[in-house]
N, C-alpha and C positions, 0 to 999 in steps of 0.2 A: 595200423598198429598204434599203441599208446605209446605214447610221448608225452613231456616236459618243452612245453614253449613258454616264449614271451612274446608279446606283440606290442610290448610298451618297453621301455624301463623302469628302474622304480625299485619297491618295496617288496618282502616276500610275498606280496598281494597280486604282484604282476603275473607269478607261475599259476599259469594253469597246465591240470593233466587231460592232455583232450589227445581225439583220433586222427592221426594223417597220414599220408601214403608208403609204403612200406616201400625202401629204394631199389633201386635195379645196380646192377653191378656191370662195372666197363673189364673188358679185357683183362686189366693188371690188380683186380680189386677181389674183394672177398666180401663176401653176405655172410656177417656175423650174429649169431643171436646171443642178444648181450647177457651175461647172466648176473654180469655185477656191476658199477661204477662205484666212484667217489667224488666225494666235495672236496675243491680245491679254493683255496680265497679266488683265487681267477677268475671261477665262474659266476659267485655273489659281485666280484669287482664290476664284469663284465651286466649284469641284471641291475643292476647300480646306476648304469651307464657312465660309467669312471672314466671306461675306454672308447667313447661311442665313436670319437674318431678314427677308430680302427675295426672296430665291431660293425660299426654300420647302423643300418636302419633297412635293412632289405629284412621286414619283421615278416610270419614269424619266424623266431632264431630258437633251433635247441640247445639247449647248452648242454656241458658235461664233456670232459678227455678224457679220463681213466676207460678201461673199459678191459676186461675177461668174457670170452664166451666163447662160443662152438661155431664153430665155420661150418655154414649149410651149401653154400653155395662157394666154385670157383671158378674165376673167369678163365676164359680160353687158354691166355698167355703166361697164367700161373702151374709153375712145375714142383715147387714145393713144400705147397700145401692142399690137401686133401680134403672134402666134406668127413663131419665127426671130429676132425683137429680141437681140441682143446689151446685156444692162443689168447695174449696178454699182450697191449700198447696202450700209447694213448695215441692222440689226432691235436691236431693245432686247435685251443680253445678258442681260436676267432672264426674259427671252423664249423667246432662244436658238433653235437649229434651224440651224444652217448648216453642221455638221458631218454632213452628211447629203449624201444624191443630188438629191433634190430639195427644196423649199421652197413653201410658198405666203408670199404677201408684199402687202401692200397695195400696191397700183400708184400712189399719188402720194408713195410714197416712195423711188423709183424713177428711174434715169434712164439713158438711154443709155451704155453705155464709152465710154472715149475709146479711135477709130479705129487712134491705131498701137500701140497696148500688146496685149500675151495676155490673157487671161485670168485667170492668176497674176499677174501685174505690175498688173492692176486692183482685184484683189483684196487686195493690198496696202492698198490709196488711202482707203477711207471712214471708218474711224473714226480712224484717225490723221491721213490727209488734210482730213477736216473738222473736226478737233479744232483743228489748226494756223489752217484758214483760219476758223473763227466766231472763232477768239481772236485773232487778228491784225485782221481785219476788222470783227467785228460787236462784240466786248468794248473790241479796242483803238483800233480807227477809227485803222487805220495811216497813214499818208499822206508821199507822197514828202518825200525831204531828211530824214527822221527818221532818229534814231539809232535801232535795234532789239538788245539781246541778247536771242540762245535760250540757255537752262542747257540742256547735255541735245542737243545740238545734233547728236548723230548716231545717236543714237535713232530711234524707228519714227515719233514726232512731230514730233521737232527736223529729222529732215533735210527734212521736208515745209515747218516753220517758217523754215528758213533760204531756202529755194529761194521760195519763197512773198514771204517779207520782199524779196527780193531782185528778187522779177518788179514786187514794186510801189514800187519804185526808194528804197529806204532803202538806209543805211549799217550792216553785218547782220556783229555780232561772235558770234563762236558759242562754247560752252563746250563740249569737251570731256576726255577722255581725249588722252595724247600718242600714242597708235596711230589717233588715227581724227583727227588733224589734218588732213591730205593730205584725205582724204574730205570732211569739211569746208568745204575748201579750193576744191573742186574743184567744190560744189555751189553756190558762189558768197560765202561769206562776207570779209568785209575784213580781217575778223583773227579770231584764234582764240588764246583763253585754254586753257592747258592745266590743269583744275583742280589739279593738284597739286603744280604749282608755283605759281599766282598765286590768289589768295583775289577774285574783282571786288567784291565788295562790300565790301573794304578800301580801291580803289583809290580816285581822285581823279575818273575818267570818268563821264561823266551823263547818263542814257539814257529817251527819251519811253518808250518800252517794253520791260518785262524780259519774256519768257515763259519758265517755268520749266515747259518740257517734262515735267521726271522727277517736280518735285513736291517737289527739296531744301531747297527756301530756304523763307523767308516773308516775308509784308509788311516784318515789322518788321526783317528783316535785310539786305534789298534799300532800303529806304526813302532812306536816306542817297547811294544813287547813280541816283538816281527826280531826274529835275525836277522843277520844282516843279511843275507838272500832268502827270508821269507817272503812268505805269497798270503796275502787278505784276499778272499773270495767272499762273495755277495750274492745273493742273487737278486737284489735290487738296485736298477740301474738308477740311482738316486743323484740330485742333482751335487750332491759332495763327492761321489764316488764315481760319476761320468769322466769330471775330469780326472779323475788321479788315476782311473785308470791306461785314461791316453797318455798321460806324459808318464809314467811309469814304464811304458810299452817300451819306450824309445828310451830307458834311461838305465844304467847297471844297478845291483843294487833290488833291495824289496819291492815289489811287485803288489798293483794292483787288479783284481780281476772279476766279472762278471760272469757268472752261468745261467746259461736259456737252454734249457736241457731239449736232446730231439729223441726221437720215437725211435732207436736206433738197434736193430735188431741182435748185432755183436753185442751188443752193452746187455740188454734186456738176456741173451742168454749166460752171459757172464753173471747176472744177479742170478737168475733161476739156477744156475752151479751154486752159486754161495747156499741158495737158501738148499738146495738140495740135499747138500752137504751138512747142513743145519749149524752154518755159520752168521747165517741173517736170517729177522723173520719179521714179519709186518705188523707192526701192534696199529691195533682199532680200538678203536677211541666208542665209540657206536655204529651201530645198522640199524638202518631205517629203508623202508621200503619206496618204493619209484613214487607212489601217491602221497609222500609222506616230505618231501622233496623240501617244500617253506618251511618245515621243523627242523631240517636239517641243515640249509642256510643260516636258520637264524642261530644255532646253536653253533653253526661257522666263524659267522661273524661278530660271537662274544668271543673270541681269540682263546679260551679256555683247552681247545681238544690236547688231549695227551694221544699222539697217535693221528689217524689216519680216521674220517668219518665215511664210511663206504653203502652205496644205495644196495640195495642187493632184490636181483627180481628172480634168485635162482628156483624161487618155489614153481615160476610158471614153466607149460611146456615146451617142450623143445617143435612143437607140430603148430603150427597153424590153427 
């Protein structure tokens, strides 16, 4: 099958698209034919070798988590899911494999797409979709009438955060750039800071929940526009925000917090409700096809996407 490897680290120069053995499936897994992925910074971080301490050197590595496709195959001790299944996860990016044709995947981390989106448009949704909803939901225990800012807000996380904050009926300021305000806007938020005119953690406004989609701020700089029992969430375990959010843990009072979002089938059907409902929806930034893979990276790695940048190989067959 075609695949996205690396056999080095390095520059978009490392990916090559080359042929290797299509997997086999164990008892609790599922043979997926991928029909879409996305670019996550994870995966450029990881071809970087940013992470190599974790990633390894057991070369070659495919990279890629997001992943949509069609279940071909099920293992013996899978009861419910079926070949033809249209499903939607990701996988651990130290893991990797989704920049490929096919995938084998544990089947309870697994769940159905949601009915009116493609393929590409779901593939978008998992790690940033679930990123947004465990940190709003499960870190920040959102709850209607709350004030919510997303930093970050029209990003591949924020626009998920904002739409998300907004389906569970809070008052949802968003931060961005002044070219991606309209978008912002339009995905439901009540106001929008443009960062480069307005600093919020200067201003006076005081918020049950900050989520700092991109990872700029930290506890201690958001603190002062936090209620008094609000919650900063990050999703970068950075070394200003490691500690505060230990001694926060243990301490009454504002609250700091990390999210590492998981593959988690409950959550992944709870978003395919929202979008169902056509209360969320996954904005894409670009599509670019699986051979096209170092264009896509590097167009990652200029931190520029509004949205969601997703590989899409839906045009190939579903047959061998």
């Amino acid at each position: 099958m075609k695949a996205v490897t690396i056999s080095r680290y390095g520059s978009t120069e490392v990916l090559e698209y080359s042929e290797i053995e299509k997997p086999q499936i164990t008892p609790n897994q599922l043979l997926v034919k991928i029909q879409a992925t996305s670019v996550n910074p994870v995966d450029w971080k990881i071809r970087q070798g940013q992470i190599q301490l974790l990633s390894g050197f057991n070369f070659p590595i495919v990279l890629g988590c997001d992943l949509s496709g069609v279940v071909l195959e099920v293992g013996e001790k899978v009861e419910n899911f079926e070949p033809g299944d249209e499903i939607y996860t990701f996988i651990n990016p130290l893991v990797g494999g989704a920049y490929a044709e096919y995938i084998a995947i544990p089947a309870n981390t697994a769940a159905l797409k949601p009915k009116n989106i493609t393929h590409s448009q779901a593939a978008a949704i998992p790690v940033a979709g679930l990123t947004a909803f465990q940190a709003l939901l499960d870190l920040g225990q959102i709850r209607p009438g709350q004030k919510v800012l997303i930093n970050g807000a029209s990003g591949g996380v924020g626009t998920f955060a904002v739409q998300i904050a907004k389906a569970m009926k809070t008052e949802v300021i968003g931060v961005c750039s002044s070219k991606n305000i309209t978008l912002v806007e339009s995905l439901g938020a009540d106001r929008v800071i443009d960062y480069n005119q307005i600093d919020f953690t200067k201003e006076s406004e005081q918020y049950e929940i900050i989520f700092d989609a991109v990872g700029k701020e930290t506890f201690s700089s958001c603190e002062n526009v936090l209620k008094p029992e609000g919650i900063y969430i990050s999703t970068l375990p950075t070394v200003e925000n490691l500690p505060s959010t230990l001694i926060t843990l243990f301490m009454p009072g504002k609250k700091s917090k990390l999210v590492l979002a998981q593959p988690n089938p409950r959550d992944l059907i709870s978003i395919r409700e929202l979008i169902e409902d056509e209360l969320v929806k996954p904005i894409i930034d670009r599509t670019y096809k699986l051979g096209e893979i170092a264009e896509a990276h590097a167009y990652s790695e200029m931190g520029r996407a509004v949205g969601k940048i997703v590989i899409s190989n839906e045009e190939t067959s579903l047959v061998d």
